[in-house]
C-alpha positions in Angstrom: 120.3 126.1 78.8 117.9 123.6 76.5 119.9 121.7 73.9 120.2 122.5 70.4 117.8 119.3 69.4 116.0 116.5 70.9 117.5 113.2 69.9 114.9 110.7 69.1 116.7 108.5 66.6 120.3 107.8 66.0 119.4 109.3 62.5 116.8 111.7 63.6 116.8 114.4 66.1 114.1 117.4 66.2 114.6 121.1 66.9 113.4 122.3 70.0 110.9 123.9 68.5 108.8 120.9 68.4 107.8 122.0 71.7 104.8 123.9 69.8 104.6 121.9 67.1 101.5 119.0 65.8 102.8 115.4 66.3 100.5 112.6 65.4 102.1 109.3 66.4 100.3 106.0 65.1 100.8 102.2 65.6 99.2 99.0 66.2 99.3 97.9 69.4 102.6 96.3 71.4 104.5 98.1 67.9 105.7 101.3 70.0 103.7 104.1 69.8 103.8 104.7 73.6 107.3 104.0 73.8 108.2 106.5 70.8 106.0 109.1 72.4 108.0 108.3 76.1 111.7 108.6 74.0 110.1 112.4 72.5 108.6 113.2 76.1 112.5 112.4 77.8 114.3 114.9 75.1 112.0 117.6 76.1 112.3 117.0 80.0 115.6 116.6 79.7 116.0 120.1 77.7 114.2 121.9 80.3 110.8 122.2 77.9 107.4 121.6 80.1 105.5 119.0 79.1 102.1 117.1 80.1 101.2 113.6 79.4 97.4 113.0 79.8 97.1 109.5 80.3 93.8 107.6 80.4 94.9 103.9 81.2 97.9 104.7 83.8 101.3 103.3 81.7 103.1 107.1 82.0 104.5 106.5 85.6 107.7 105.0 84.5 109.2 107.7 83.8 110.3 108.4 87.0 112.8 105.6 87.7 115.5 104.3 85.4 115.0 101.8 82.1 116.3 98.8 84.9 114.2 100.0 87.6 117.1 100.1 89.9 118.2 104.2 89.7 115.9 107.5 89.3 114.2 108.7 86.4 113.4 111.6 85.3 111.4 114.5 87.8 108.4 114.3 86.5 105.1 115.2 88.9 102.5 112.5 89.2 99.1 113.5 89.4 96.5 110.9 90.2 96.8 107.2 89.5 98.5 104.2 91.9 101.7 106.1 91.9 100.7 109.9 92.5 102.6 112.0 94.1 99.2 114.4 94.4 95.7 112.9 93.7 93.5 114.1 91.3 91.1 116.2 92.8 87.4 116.0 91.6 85.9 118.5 88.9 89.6 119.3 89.2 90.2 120.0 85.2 90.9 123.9 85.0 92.8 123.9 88.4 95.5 121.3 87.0 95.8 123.8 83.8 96.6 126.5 86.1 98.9 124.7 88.0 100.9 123.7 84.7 100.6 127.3 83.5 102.0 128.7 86.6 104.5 126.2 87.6 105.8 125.7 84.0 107.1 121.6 85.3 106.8 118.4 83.9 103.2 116.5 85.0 101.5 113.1 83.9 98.3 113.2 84.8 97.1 110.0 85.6 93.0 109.4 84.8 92.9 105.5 85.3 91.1 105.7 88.3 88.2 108.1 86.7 85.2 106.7 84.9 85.3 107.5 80.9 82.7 110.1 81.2 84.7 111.4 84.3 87.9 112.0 82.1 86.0 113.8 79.3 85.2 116.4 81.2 88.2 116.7 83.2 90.2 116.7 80.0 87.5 119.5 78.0 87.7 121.3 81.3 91.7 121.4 81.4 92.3 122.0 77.6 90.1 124.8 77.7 91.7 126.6 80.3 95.1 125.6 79.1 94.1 127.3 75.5 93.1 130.0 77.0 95.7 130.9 79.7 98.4 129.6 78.4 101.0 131.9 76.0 104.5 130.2 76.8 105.7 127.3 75.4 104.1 123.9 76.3 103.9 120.6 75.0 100.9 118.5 75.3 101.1 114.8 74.9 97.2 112.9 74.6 97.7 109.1 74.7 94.6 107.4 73.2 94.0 110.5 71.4 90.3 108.6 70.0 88.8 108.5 73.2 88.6 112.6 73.4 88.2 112.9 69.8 86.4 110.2 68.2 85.6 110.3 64.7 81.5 109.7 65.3 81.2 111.1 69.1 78.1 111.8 70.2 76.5 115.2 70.5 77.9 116.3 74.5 81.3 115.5 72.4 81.1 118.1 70.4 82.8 120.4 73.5 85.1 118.6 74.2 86.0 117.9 70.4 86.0 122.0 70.1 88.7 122.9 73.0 90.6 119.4 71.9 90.5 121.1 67.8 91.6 124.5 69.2 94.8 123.7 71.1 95.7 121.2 68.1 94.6 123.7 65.0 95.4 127.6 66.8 97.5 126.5 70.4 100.9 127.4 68.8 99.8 131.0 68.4 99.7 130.4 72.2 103.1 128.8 72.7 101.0 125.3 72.6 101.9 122.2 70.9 100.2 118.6 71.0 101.7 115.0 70.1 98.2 113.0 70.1 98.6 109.4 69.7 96.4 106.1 68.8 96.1 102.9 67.7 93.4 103.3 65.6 93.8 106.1 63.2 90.9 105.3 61.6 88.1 106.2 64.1 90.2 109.6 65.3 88.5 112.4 64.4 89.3 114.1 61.0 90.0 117.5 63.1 92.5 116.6 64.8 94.3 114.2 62.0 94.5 116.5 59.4 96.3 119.1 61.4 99.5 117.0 62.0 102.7 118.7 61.3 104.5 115.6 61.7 103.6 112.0 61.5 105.5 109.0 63.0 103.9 105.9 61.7 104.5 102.7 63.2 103.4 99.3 62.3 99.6 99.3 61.4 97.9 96.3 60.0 94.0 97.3 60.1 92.7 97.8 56.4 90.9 101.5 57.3 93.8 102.1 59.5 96.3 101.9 56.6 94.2 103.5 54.4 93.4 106.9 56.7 97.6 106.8 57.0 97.8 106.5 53.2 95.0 109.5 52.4 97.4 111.3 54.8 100.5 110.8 53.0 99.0 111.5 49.7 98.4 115.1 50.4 101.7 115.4 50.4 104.1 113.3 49.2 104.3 111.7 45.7 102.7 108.4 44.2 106.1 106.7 44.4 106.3 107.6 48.0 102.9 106.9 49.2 103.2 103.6 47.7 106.3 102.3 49.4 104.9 103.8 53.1 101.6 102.0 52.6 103.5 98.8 51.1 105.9 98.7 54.7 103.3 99.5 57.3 102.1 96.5 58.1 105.6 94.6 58.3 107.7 97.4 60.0 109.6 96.0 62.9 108.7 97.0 66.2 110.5 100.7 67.0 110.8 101.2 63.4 109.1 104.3 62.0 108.4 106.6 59.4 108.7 110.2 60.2 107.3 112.2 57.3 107.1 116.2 58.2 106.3 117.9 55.0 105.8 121.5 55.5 108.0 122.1 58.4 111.0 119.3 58.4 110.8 118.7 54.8 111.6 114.9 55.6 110.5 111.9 54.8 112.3 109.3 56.5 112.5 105.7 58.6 114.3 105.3 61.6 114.8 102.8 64.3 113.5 104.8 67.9 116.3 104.9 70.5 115.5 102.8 73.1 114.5 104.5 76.6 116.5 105.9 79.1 113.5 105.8 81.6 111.4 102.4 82.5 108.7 100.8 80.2 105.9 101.1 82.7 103.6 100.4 79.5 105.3 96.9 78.2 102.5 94.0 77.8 103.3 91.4 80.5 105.2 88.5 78.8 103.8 84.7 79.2 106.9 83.1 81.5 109.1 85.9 81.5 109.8 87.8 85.5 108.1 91.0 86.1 110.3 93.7 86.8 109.3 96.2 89.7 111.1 99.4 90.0 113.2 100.0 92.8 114.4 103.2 92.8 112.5 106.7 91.5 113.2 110.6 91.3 112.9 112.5 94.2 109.8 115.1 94.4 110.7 117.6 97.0 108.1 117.4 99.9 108.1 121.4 100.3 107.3 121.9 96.3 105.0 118.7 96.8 103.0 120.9 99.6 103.1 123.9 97.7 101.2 122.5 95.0 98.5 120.4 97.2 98.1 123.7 98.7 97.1 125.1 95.0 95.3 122.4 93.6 93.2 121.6 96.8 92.4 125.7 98.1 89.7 126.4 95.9 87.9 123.2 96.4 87.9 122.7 99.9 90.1 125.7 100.9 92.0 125.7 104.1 94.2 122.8 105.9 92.2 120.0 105.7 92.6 119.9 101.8 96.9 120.2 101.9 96.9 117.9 104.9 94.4 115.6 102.9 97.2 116.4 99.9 99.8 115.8 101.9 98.7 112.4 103.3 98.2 110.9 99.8 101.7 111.7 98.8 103.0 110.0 102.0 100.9 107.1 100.9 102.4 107.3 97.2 106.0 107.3 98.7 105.2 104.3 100.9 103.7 102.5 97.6 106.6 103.3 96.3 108.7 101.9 98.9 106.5 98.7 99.2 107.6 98.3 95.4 111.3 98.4 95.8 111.4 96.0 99.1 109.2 93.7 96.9 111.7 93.4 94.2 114.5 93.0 96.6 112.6 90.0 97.7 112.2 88.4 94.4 116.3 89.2 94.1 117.1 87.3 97.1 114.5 84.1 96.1 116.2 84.0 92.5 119.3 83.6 94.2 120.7 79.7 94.4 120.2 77.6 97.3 122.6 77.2 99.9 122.7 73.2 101.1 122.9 73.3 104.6 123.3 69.8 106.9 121.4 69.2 109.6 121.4 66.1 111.9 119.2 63.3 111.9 117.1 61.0 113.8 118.3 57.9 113.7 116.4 54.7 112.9 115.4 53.7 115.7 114.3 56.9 116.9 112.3 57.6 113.5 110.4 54.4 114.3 109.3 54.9 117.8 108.0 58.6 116.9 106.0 56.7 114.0 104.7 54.2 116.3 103.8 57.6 118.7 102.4 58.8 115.6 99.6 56.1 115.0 98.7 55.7 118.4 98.1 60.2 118.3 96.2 59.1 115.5 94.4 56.5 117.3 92.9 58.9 119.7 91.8 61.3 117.2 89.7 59.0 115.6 88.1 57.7 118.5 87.3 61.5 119.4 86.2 62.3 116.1 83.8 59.7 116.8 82.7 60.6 119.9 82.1 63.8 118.9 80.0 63.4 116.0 77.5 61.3 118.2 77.4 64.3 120.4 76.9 67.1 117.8 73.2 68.3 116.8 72.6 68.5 113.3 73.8 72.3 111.8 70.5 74.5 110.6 69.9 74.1 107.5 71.1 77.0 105.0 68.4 78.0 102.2 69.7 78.2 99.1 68.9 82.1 98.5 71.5 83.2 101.5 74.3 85.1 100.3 77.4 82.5 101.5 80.9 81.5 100.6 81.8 79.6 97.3 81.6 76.3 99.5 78.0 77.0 100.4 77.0 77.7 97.0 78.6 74.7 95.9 76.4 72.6 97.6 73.4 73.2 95.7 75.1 71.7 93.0 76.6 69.0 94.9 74.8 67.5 97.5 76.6 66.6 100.6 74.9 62.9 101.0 74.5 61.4 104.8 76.3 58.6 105.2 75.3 54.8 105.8 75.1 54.0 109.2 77.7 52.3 110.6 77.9 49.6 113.7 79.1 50.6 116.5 82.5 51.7 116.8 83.4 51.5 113.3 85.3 55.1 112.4 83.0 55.9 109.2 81.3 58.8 108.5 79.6 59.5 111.7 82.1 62.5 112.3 82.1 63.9 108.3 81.1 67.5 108.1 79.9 69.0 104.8 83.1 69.8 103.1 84.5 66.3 103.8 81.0 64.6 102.5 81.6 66.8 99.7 84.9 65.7 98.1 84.4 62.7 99.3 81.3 62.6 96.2 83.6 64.3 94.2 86.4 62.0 94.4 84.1 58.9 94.3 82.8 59.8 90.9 86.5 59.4 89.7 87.4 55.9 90.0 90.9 56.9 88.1 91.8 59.8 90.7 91.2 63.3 89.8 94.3 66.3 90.5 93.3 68.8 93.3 93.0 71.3 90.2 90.2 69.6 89.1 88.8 68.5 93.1 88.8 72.5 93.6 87.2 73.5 90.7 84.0 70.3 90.5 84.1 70.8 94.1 83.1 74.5 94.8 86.0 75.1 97.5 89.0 77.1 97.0 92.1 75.1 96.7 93.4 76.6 100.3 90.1 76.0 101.7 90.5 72.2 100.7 93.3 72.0 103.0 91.6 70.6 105.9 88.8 68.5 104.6 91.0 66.6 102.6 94.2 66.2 105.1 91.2 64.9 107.9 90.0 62.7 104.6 93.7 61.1 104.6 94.0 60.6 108.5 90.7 59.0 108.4 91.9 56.4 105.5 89.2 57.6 103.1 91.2 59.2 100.4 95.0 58.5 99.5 97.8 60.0 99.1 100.1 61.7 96.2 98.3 62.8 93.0 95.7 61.9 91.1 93.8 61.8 94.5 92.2 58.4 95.1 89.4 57.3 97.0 89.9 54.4 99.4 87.7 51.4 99.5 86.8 52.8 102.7 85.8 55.9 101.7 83.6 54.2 99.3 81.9 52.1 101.6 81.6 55.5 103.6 79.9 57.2 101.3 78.1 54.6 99.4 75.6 55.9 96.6 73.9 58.5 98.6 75.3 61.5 96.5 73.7 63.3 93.6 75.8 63.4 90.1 78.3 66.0 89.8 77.2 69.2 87.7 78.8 69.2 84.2 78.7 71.3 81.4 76.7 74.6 81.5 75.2 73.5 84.8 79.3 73.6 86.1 79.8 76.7 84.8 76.7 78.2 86.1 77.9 77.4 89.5 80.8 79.2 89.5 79.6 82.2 87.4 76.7 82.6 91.0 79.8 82.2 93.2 81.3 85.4 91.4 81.4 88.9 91.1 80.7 91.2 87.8 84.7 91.6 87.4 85.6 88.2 87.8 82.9 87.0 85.9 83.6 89.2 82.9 87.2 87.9 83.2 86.2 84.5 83.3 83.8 84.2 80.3 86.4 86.4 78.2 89.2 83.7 79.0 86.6 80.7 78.2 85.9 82.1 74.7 89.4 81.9 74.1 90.3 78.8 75.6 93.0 77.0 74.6 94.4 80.7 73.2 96.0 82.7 76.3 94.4 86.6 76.3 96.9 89.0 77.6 96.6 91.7 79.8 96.0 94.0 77.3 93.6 92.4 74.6 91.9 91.3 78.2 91.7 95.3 79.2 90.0 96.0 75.5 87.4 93.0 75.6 86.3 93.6 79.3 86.2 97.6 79.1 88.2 97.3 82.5 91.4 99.0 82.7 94.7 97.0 83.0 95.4 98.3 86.9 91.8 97.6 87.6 92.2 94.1 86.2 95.0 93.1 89.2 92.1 91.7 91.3 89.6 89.9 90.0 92.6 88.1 87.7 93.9 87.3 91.1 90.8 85.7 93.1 90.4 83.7 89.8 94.1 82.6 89.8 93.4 81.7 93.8 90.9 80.1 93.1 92.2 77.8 90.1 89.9 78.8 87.9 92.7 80.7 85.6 96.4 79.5 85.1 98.6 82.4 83.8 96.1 84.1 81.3 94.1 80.4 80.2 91.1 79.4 81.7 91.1 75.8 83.4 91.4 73.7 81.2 88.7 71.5 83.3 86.1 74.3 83.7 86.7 75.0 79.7 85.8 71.6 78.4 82.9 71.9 80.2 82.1 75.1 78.9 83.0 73.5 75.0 81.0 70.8 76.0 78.0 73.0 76.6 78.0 74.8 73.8 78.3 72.0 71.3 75.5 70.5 72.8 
């Protein structure tokens, strides 16, 4: 039996005819749009109403484990995205609608891993088969509602902007309703704005934003009102709305959204603050998940192969799943305190013969080293066009010089190879010491890859200890003056821009711009045209390779960058 109203508000709750009613829900990002939508979208599940989420950027998936992350969610079928239950099949627009149609349950629909031009015509394909199966009650939920119906699309919009008008202007003739949402009011498409039954309006700030919101509101309220709703948008405190149905409701009113009983998959990553990683998630029963593989994949492939193909990416989704719940048990038991536990110890005299076996270990290692840099032939060299690691293409910036030679038996040099000749220029051109931040990132290497040249650099006596990293006076009689000036400015950056890939790149120049500002995960999304999810790695081979600290550049690589462009 559904419930008697859906409880968004501690002073606001909606009949369940909603369900096939026009919601327009507005806000400036990080304000609450996505969680307002999330607290409507749990009322409905919970009431036994089907509902779809289509959800471009992949922030719906939380609502299948609790707020904490440690119990389940709601059941709620996951199709496509890193945390399907079923992938989303190719070309697979109209067979999802019929799926919703005919199974009448809860679905997200996940389209982060398709291309833009890939989820238009998934989502014109899927609303119109939906409008024109469909005659039961259903709720449709489109997050970033602009990006299907843009105010200026161009002209192969205009089908998509027709079945996307049709579901929001005639769907409830046909049992259909549709909550869209955006950030940008502005740029949505008049269509689709106009035909709002009900509009929750968040915290906006943009001038055209406020005033699209305010034309709105006009229509149908009086000057008095409009007035005090355009005077409060930009200041409203996050979760703090107006709800203004004027026709249906009657109300105009502000509220304070309930918080949510399922997790905020869609929070902005917090500077500092510990990520929390679900551990626990509704159960999707294995039989109905092979029942509906079976539908969605028969009329594409047809036979076995597509369900066991279905079949195999749900194992994978419940072993992602899994991964994700071990890995915040791990972070559990590392937050926990230290236990002290004693241990015996050597005792001095002991500690001082192992150091004298020490140096004498040492002793011998030099004197191979030696011996085997007499013995080795020269390397071939490399030209400066072959693809290579970041070390190689480091050293067409930095050129590893040969060393002096030395008499006879004198442990210098003979034995470098190219990564030791090269941080032993670097660190020579910094009388003062430099940190190995700074050694990784003039130096080309990768501060794991730095690991060895520089512990052999220490055993040999030509670099010390500690940080700032020194050069010894023996490394500097090693290396003399036979090195070429390290890049700076542009010429720096340049090198490391060569050493990476588009994504990384993108990343890197974004974060530069903005240095000494931090750029979240978010604002970094909108300025890169990447996708948060798709952001994971190339954020993460930066981080490794000390090039980005939390979401700053290096502060090294971004003085040079500064420096450049003042020049």
């Amino acid at each position: 039996m559904a419930k008697a109203e859906l409880r968004i508000s501690p002073d606001l709750a909606f009949p369940v005819d909603v369900v096939t009613e026009t919601l327009l829900i507005i806000a400036k990002r990080g304000s609450g749009k996505t969680h307002t939508a999330s607290v409507l979208v749990e009322e409905m599940v919970r009431a036994g109403l089907p509902v779809c989420v289509i959800d471009p950027i992949g922030v719906w998936w939380g609502l299948r484990s609790s707020a904490d992350g440690t119990g389940p969610g709601l059941l709620v079928t996951i199709l496509g995205g890193e945390h399907a239950d079923l992938p989303l099949p190719g070309e697979s627009g109209a067979r999802v609608a019929d799926l919703i149609i005919d199974e009448r349950i809860p679905v997200v629909i996940d389209l982060s891993g398709l291309s833009k031009t890939q989820q238009r015509k998934f989502v014109c394909d899927f609303m119109e088969r939906l409008y024109h199966r469909n005659r039961d009650p259903l709720h449709l939920v489109v997050d970033e509602a602009d990006l299907f119906a843009p105010l200026r699309g161009a002209r192969e919009s205009a089908r998509l902007l027709g079945a996307y008008e049709d579901i929001v202007r005639r769907g409830r003739a046909r049992g259909l309703g549709c909550t869209s949402i955006t950030q940008r009011p502005a740029v949505l498409h008049t269509d689709i704005r106009s035909q709002a039954e009900v509009l929750i309006a968040l915290r906006l700030i943009g001038t055209h934003d406020v005033a699209a919101i305010d034309e709105w509101v006009r229509l149908h309220a009086t000057d008095e009102e409009a007035r005090e709703v355009k005077a409060s948008l930009p200041s409203l405190p996050v979760g703090t709305a107006w709800v203004w149905s004027p026709g249906w409701l009657e109300i105009l009113a502000r509220v304070k959204i309930r918080q949510r009983l399922t997790f905020d998959s869609s929070a902005t990553p917090k500077v500092g603050q510990r990520r929390i990683i679900p551990r626990a998630f509704a159960p999707v029963d294995p039989g109905d998940l092979e029942r509906l593989a079976a539908q969605l994949g028969e009329s594409e492939v047809g036979g076995k192969d597509a369900v066991a193909a279905q079949a195999d990416s749900s194992e994978v989704a419940r072993l992602r799943r899994a991964l994700a719940a071990a890995t915040a048990d791990l972070r559990e038991a590392q937050a926990r305190p230290a236990e002290r536990v004693e241990v015996p110890t050597l005792a001095p005299g002991d500690v001082a013969a192992l150091e004298q076996a020490i140096t004498g270990l040492r002793d011998i290692a030099g004197s191979l080293e030696l011996a085997l840099g007499r013995a080795a032939r020269p390397a071939p060299s490399v030209p400066k066009s072959a693809p290579g690691p970041i070390r190689e293409v480091a050293e067409t910036y930095i050129s590893a010089p040969r060393p002096p030679a030395s008499p006879p038996g004198e442990p210098a040099g003979l034995a470098l190879g190219k990564a030791e000749r090269t941080v032993l220029a670097v660190l020579a051109q910094f009388p003062e010491g430099c940190t190995r931040q700074q050694l990784a990132v003039l130096s080309g290497y990768s501060p794991t890859s730095l690991r060895n040249p520089l512990g052999r650099l220490r055993t040999l006596g030509l670099a010390g200890k500690g940080d700032p990293i020194l050069i010894t006076d023996a490394g500097r009689d090693t290396i003399g003056d036979d090195y070429d000036a390290l890049p700076t400015g542009q010429a720096l950056v340049q090198h490391w821009m060569s050493a990476l890939g588009k994504a990384e790149r993108t990343v890197l120049g974004i974060l530069l711009d903005a240095w000494p500002a931090p750029v979240s995960r978010a604002e970094l999304a909108e300025r890169s045209g990447y996708s948060e999810t798709s952001l994971r790695n190339p954020l993460g081979r930066l981080r490794t390779l000390d090039l980005v600290h939390d979401w700053t550049a290096d502060e090294t690589l971004a003085r040079h960058a500064k420096e450049a462009q003042d020049a």
